[in-house]
ROTOR-602405 format. One record per residue (C-alpha): residue number from 1; residue in three letters; x negated, y, z negated. Coordinates in steps of 0.25 Angstrom, whole numbers, m for minus. Example, Ala and Ser with C-alpha at 12.3 -4.5 7.8 and 13.67 -1.06 7.14 Angstrom:
BEGIN
<torkol><segu>1</segu><baro>ALA</baro><X>m49</X><Y>m18</Y><Z>m31</Z></torkol>
<torkol><segu>2</segu><baro>SER</baro><X>m55</X><Y>m4</Y><Z>m29</Z></torkol>
END
This chain:
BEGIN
<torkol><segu>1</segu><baro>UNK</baro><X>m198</X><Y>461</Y><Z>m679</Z></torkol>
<torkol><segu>2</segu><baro>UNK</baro><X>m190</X><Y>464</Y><Z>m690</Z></torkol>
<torkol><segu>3</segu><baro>UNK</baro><X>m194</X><Y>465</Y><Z>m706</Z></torkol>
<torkol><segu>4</segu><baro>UNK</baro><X>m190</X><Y>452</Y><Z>m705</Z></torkol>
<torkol><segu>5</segu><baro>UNK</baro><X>m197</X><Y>442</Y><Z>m699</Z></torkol>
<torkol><segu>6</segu><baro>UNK</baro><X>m190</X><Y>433</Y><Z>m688</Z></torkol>
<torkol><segu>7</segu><baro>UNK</baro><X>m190</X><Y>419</Y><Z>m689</Z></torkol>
<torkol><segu>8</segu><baro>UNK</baro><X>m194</X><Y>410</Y><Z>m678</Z></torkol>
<torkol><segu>9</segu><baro>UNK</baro><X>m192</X><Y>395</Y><Z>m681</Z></torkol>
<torkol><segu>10</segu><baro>UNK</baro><X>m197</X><Y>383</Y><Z>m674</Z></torkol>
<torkol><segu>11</segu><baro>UNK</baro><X>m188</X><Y>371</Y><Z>m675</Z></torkol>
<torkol><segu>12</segu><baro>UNK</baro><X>m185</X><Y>357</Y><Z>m671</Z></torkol>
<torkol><segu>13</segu><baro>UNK</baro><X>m177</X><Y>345</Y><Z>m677</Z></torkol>
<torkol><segu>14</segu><baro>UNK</baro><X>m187</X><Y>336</Y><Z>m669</Z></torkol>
<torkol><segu>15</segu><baro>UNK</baro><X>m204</X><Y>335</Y><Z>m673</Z></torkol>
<torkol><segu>16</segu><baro>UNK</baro><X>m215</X><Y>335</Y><Z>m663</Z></torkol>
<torkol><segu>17</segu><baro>UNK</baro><X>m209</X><Y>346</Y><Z>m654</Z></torkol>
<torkol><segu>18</segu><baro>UNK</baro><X>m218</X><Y>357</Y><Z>m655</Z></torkol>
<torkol><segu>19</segu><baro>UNK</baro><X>m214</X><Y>365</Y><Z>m667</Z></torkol>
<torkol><segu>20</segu><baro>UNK</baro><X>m227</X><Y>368</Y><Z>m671</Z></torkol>
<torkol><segu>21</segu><baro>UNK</baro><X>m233</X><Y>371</Y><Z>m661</Z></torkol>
<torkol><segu>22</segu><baro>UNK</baro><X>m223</X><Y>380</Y><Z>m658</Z></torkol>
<torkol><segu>23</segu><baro>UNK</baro><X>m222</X><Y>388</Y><Z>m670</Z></torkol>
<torkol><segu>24</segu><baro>UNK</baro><X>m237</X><Y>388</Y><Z>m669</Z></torkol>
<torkol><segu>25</segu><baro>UNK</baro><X>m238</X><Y>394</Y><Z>m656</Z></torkol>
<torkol><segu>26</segu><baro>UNK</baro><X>m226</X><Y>404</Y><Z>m660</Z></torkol>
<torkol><segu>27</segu><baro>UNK</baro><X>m232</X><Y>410</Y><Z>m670</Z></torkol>
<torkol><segu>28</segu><baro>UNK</baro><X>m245</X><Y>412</Y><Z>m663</Z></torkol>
<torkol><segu>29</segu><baro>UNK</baro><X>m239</X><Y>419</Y><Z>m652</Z></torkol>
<torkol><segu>30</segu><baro>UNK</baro><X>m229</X><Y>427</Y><Z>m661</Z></torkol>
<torkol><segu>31</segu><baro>UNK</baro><X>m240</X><Y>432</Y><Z>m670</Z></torkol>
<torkol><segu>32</segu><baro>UNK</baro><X>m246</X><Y>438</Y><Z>m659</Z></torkol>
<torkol><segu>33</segu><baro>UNK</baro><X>m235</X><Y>450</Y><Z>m660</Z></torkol>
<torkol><segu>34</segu><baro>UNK</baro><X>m229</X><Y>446</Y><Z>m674</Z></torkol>
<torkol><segu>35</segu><baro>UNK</baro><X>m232</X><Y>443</Y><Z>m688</Z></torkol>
<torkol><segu>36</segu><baro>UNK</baro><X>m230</X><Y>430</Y><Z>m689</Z></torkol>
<torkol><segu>37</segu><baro>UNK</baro><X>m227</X><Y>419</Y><Z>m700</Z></torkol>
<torkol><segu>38</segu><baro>UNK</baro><X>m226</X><Y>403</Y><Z>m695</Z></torkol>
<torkol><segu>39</segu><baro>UNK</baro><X>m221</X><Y>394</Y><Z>m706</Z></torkol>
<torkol><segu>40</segu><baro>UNK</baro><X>m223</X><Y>379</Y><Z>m707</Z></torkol>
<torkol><segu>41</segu><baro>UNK</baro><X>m207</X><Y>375</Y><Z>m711</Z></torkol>
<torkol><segu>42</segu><baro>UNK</baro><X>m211</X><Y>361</Y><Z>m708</Z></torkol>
<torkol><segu>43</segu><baro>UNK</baro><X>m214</X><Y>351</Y><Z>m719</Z></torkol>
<torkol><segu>44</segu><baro>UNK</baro><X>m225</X><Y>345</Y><Z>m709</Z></torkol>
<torkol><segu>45</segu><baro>UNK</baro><X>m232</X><Y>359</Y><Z>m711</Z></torkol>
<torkol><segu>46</segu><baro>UNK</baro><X>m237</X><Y>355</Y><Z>m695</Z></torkol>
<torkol><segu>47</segu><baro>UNK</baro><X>m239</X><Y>371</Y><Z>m693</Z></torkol>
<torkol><segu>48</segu><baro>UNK</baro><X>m248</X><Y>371</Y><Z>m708</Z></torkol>
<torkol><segu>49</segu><baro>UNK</baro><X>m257</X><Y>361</Y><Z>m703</Z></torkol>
<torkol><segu>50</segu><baro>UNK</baro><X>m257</X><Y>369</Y><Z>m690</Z></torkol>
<torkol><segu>51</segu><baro>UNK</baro><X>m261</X><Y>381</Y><Z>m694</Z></torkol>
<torkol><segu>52</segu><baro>UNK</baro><X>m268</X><Y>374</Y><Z>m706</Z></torkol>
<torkol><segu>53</segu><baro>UNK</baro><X>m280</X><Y>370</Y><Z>m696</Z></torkol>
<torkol><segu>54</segu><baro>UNK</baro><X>m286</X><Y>384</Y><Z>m694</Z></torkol>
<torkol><segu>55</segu><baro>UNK</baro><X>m288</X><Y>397</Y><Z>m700</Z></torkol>
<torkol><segu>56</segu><baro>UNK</baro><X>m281</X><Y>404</Y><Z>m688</Z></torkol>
<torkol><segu>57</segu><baro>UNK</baro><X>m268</X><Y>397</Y><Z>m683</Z></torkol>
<torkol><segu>58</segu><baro>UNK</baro><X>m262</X><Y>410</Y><Z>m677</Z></torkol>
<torkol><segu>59</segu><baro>UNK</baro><X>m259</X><Y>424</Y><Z>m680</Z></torkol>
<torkol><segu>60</segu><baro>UNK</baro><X>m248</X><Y>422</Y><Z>m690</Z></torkol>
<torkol><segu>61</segu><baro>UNK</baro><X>m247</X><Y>414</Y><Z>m704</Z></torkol>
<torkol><segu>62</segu><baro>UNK</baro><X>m241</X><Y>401</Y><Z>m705</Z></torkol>
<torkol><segu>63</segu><baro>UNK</baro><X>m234</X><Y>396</Y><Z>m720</Z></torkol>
<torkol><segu>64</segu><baro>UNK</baro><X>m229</X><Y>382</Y><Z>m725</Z></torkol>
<torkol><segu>65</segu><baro>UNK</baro><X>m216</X><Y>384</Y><Z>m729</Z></torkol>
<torkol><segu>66</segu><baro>UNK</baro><X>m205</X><Y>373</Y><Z>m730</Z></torkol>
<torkol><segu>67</segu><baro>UNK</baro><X>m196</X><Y>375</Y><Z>m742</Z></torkol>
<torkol><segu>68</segu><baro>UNK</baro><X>m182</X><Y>379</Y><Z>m736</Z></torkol>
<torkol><segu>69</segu><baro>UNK</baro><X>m179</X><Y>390</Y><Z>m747</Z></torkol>
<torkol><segu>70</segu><baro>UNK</baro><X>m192</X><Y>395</Y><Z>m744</Z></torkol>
<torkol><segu>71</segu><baro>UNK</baro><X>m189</X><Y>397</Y><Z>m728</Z></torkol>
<torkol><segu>72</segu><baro>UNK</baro><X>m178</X><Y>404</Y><Z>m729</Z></torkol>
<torkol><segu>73</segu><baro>UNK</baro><X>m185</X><Y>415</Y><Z>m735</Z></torkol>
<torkol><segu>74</segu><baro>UNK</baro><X>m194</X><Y>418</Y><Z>m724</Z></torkol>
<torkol><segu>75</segu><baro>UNK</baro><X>m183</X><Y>425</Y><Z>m720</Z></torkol>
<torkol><segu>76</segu><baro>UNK</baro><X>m189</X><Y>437</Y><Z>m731</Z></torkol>
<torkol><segu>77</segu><baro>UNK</baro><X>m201</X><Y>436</Y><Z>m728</Z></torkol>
<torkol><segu>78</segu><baro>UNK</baro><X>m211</X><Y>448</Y><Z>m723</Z></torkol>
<torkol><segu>79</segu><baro>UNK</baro><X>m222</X><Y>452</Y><Z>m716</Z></torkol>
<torkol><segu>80</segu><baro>UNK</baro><X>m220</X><Y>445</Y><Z>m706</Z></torkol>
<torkol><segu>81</segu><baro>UNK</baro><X>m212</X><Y>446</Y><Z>m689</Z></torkol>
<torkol><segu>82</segu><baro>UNK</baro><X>m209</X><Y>432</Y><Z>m688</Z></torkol>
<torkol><segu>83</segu><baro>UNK</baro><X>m211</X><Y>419</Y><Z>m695</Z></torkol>
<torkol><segu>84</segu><baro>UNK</baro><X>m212</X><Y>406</Y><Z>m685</Z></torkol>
<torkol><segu>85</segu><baro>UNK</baro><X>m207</X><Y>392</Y><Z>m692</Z></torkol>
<torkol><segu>86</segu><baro>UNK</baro><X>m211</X><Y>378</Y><Z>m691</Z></torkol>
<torkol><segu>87</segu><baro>UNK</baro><X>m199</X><Y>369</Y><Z>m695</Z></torkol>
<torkol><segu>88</segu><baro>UNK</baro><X>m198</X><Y>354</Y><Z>m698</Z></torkol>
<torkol><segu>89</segu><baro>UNK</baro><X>m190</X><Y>343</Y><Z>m689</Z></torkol>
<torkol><segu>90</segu><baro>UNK</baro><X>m180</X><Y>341</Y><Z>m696</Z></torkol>
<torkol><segu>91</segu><baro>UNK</baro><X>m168</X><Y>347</Y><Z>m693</Z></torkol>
<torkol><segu>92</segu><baro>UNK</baro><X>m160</X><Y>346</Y><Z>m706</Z></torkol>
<torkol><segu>93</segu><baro>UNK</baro><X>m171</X><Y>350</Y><Z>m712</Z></torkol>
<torkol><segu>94</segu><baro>UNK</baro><X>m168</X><Y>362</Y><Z>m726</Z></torkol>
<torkol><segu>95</segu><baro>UNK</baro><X>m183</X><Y>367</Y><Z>m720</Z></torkol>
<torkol><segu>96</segu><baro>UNK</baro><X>m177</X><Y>369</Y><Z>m707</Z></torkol>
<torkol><segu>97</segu><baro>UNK</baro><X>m165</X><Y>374</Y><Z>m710</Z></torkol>
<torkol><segu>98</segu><baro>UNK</baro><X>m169</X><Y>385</Y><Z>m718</Z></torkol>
<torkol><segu>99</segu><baro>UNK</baro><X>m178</X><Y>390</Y><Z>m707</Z></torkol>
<torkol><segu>100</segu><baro>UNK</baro><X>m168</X><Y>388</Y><Z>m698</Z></torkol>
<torkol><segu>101</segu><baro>UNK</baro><X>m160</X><Y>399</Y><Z>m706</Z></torkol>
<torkol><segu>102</segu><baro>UNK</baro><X>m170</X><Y>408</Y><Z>m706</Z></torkol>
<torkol><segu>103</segu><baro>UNK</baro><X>m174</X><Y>407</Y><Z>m691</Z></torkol>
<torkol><segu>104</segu><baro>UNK</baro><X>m172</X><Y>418</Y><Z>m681</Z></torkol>
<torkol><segu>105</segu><baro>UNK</baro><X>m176</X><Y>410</Y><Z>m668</Z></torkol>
<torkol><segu>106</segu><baro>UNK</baro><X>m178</X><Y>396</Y><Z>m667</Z></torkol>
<torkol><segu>107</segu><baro>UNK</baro><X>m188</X><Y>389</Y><Z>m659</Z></torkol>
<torkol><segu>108</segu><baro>UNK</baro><X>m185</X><Y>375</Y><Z>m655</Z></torkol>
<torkol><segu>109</segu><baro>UNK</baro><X>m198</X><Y>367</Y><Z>m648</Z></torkol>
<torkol><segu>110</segu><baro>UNK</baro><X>m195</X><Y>354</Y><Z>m641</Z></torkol>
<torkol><segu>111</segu><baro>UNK</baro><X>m202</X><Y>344</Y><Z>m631</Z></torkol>
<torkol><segu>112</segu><baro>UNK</baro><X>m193</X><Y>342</Y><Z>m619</Z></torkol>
<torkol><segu>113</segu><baro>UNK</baro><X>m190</X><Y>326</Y><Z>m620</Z></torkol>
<torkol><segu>114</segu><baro>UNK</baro><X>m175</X><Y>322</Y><Z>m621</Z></torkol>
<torkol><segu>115</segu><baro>UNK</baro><X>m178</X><Y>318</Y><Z>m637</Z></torkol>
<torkol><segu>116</segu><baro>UNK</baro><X>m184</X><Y>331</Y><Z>m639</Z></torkol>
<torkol><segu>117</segu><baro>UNK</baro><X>m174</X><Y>339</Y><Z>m635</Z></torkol>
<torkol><segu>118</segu><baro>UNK</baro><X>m165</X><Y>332</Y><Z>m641</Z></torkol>
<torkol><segu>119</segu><baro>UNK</baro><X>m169</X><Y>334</Y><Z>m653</Z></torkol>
<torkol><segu>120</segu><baro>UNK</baro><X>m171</X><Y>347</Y><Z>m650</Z></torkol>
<torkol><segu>121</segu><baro>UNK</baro><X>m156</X><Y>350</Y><Z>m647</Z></torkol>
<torkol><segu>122</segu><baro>UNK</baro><X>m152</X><Y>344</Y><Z>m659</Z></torkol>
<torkol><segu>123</segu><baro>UNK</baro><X>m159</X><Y>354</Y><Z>m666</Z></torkol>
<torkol><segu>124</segu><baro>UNK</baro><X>m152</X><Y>366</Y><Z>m659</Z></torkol>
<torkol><segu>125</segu><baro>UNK</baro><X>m138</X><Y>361</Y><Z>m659</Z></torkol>
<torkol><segu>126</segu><baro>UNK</baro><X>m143</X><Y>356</Y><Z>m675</Z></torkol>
<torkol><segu>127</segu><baro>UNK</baro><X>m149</X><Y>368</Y><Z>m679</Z></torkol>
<torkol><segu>128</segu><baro>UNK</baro><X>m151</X><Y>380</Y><Z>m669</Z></torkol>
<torkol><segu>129</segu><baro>UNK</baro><X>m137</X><Y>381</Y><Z>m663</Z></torkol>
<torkol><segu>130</segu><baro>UNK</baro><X>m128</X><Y>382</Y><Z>m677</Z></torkol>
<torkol><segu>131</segu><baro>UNK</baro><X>m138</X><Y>392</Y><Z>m682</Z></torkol>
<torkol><segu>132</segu><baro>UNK</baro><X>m138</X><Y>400</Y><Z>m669</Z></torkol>
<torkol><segu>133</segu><baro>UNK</baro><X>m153</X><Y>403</Y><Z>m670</Z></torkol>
<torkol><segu>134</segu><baro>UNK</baro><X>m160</X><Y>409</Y><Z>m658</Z></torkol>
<torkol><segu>135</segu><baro>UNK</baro><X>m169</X><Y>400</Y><Z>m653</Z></torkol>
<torkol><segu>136</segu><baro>UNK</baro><X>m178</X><Y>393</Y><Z>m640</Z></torkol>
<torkol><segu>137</segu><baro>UNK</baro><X>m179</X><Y>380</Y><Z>m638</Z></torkol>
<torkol><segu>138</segu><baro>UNK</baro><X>m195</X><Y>377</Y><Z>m633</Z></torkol>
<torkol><segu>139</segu><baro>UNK</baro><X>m199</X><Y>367</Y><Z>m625</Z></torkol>
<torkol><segu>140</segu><baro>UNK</baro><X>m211</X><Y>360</Y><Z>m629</Z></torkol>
<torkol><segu>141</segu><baro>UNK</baro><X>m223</X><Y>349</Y><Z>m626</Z></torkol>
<torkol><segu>142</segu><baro>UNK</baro><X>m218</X><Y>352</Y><Z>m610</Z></torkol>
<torkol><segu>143</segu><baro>UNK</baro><X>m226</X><Y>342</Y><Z>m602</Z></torkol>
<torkol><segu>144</segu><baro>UNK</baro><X>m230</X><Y>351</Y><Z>m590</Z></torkol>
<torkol><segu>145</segu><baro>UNK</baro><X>m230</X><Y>338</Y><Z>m582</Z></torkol>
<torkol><segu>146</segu><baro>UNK</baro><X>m215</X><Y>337</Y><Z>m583</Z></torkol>
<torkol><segu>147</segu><baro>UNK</baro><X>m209</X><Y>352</Y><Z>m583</Z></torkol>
<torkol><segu>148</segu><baro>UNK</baro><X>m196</X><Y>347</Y><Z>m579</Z></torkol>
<torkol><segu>149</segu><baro>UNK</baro><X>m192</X><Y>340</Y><Z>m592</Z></torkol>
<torkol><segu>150</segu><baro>UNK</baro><X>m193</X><Y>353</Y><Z>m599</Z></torkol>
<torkol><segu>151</segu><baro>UNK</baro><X>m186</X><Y>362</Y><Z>m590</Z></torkol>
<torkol><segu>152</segu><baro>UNK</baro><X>m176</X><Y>352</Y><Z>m590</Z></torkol>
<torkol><segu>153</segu><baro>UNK</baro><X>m177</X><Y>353</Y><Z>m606</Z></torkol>
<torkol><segu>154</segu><baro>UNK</baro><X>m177</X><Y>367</Y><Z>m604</Z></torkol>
<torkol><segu>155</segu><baro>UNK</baro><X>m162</X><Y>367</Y><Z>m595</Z></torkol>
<torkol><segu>156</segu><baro>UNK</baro><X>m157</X><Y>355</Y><Z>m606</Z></torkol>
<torkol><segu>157</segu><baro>UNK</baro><X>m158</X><Y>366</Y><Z>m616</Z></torkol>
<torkol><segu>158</segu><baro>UNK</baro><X>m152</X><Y>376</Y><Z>m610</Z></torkol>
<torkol><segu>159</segu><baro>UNK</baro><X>m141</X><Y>369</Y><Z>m605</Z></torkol>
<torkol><segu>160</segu><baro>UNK</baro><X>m137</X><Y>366</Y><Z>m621</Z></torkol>
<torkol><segu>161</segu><baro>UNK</baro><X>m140</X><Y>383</Y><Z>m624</Z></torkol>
<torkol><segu>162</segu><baro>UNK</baro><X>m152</X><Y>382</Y><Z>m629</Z></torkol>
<torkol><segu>163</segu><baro>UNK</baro><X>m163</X><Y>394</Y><Z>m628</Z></torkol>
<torkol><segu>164</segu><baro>UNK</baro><X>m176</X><Y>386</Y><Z>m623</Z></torkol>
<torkol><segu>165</segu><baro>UNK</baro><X>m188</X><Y>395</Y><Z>m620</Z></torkol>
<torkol><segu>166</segu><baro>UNK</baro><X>m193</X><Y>395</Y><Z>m605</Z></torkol>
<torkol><segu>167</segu><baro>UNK</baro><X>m206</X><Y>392</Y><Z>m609</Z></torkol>
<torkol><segu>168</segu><baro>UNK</baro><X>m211</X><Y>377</Y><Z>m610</Z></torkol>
<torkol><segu>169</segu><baro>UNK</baro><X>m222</X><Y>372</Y><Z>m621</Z></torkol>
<torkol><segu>170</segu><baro>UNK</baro><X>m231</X><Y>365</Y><Z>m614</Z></torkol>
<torkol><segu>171</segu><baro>UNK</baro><X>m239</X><Y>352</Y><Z>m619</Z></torkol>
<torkol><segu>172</segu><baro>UNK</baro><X>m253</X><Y>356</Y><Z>m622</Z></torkol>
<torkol><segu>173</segu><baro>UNK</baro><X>m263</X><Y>348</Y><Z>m631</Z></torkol>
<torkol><segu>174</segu><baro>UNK</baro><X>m266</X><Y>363</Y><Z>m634</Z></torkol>
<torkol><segu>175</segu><baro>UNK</baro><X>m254</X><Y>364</Y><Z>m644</Z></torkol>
<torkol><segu>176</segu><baro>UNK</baro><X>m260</X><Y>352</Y><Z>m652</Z></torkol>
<torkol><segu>177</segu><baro>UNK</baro><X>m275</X><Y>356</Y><Z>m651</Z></torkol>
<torkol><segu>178</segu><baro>UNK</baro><X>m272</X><Y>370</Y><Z>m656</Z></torkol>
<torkol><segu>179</segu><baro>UNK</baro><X>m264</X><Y>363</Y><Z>m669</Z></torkol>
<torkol><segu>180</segu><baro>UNK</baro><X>m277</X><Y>354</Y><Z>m672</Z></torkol>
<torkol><segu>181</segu><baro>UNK</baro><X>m283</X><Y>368</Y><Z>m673</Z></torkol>
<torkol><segu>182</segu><baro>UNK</baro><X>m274</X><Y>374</Y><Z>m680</Z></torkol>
<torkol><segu>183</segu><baro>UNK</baro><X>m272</X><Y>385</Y><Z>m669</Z></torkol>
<torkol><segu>184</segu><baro>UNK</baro><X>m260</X><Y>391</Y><Z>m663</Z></torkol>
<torkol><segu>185</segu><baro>UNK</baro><X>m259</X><Y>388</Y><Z>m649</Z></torkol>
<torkol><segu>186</segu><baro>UNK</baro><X>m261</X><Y>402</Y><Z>m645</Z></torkol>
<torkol><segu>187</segu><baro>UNK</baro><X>m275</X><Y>402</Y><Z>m653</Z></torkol>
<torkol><segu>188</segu><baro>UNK</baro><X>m282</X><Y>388</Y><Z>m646</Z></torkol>
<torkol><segu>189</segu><baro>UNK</baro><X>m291</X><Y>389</Y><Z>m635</Z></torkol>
<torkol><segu>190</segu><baro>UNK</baro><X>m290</X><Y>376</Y><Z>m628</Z></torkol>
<torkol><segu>191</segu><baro>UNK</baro><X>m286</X><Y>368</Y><Z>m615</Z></torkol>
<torkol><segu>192</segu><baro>UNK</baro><X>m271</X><Y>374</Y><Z>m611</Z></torkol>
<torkol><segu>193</segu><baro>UNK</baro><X>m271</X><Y>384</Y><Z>m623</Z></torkol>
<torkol><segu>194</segu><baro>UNK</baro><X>m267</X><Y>396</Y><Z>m615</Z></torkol>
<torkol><segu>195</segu><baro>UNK</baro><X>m256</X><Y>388</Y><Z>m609</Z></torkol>
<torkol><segu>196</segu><baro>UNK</baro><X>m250</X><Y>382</Y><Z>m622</Z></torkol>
<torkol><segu>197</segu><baro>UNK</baro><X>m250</X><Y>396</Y><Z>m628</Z></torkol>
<torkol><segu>198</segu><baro>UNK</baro><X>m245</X><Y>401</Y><Z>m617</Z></torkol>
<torkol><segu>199</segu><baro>UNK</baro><X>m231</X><Y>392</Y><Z>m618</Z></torkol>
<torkol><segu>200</segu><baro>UNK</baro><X>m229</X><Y>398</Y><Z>m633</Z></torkol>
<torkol><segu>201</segu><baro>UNK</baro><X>m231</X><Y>413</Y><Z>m628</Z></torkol>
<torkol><segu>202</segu><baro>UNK</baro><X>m222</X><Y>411</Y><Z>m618</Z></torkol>
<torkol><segu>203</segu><baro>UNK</baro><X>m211</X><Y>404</Y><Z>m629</Z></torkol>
<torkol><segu>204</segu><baro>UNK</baro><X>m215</X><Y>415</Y><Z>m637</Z></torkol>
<torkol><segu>205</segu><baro>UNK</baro><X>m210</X><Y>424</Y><Z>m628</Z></torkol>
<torkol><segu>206</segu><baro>UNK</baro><X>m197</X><Y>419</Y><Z>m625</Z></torkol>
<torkol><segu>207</segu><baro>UNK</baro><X>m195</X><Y>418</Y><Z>m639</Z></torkol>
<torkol><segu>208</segu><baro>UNK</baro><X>m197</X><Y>433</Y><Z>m641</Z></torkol>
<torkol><segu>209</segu><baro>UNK</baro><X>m189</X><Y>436</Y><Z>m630</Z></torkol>
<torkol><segu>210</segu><baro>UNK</baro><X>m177</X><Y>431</Y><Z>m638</Z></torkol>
<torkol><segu>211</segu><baro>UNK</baro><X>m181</X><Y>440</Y><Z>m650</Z></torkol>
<torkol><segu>212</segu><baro>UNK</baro><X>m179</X><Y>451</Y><Z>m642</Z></torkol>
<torkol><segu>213</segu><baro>UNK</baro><X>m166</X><Y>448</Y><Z>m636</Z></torkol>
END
């Protein structure tokens, strides 16, 4: 990593897709190799009350911080490899625009239902395309039961030039029993832990791949 640190944002013009619990698990498996900074960009401070419920959410520090001027400075900040952000909703957001401006990688969860990703195109031709920001699309909450819809996600996406990761996000109650805790997901220990973890290693993964290229 450079003096710098890069910065990994987490964004979606529609609620309820997993950003949290991406940005969550993210910077869980990211602060196994980096030094690692998640702030909470969204006035819904979801990632504060999060973190909020124990004394040990992950290996990495997580700020409130939603002030737009204040945002763009995390540019300048030190002592740290990489910072992961939560974002609000809301596309013509100042918050989300000023992190948008700032971002090195962006990081786009979605479920794979028709209005979902919809909403989730919107939000590239809206706000990733004109910026030409790297990025990967995720495909989140994927019912094992109906693998078909997401692959079929998966080749829509790619079709319109979007990067989407290989990887599916599975549906586990895990994701919502390690919030309640207050625990990343890597940290819980509970029925389909390992595999749930095992879906954001593996984004994880791909993601840095992209780094390195």
């Amino acid at each position: 990593m450079s003096s710098q640190p890069r910065i990994l944002v987490v964004a979606n013009g529609k609620g309820g897709v997993g950003k949290t619990t991406t940005t969550m698990a993210l910077a869980a498996e990211f602060a196994e190799k980096y030094k690692v900074l998640a702030v909470d960009a969204d006035p819904q401070q979801s990632l504060s009350w999060w973190a909020g419920r124990s004394e040990a959410p992950g290996k990495f520090e997580i700020i409130p911080e939603t002030e737009p001027q204040n945002l763009r400075k995390l540019r300048k900040i030190k002592d740290y490899d990489l910072l992961v952000i939560d974002t609000p909703p809301a596309l013509g957001s100042e918050t989300l625009g000023a992190v948008l401006a700032i971002a090195d990688y962006l990081v786009l969860p979605t479920p794979c239902a028709p209005m979902d990703l919809a909403a989730l195109i919107t939000t590239v031709q809206a706000a990733v395309i004109p910026k030409a920001i790297p990025h990967r699309v995720i495909l989140t909450k994927v019912d094992v039961r109906s693998l078909g819809e997401a692959w079929e996600a998966q080749n829509t996406l790619r079709e319109l030039g979007i990067s989407t990761c290989h990887t599916l996000v599975r549906a586990y109650k895990a994701h919502e029993k390690a919030a309640i805790e207050g625990l990343a997901i890597a940290q819980w220990r509970g029925k389909n832990a390992k595999e749930a973890a095992k879906d954001y290693r593996s984004v994880a993964k791909e993601i840095e791949s992209d780094w390195r290229k």
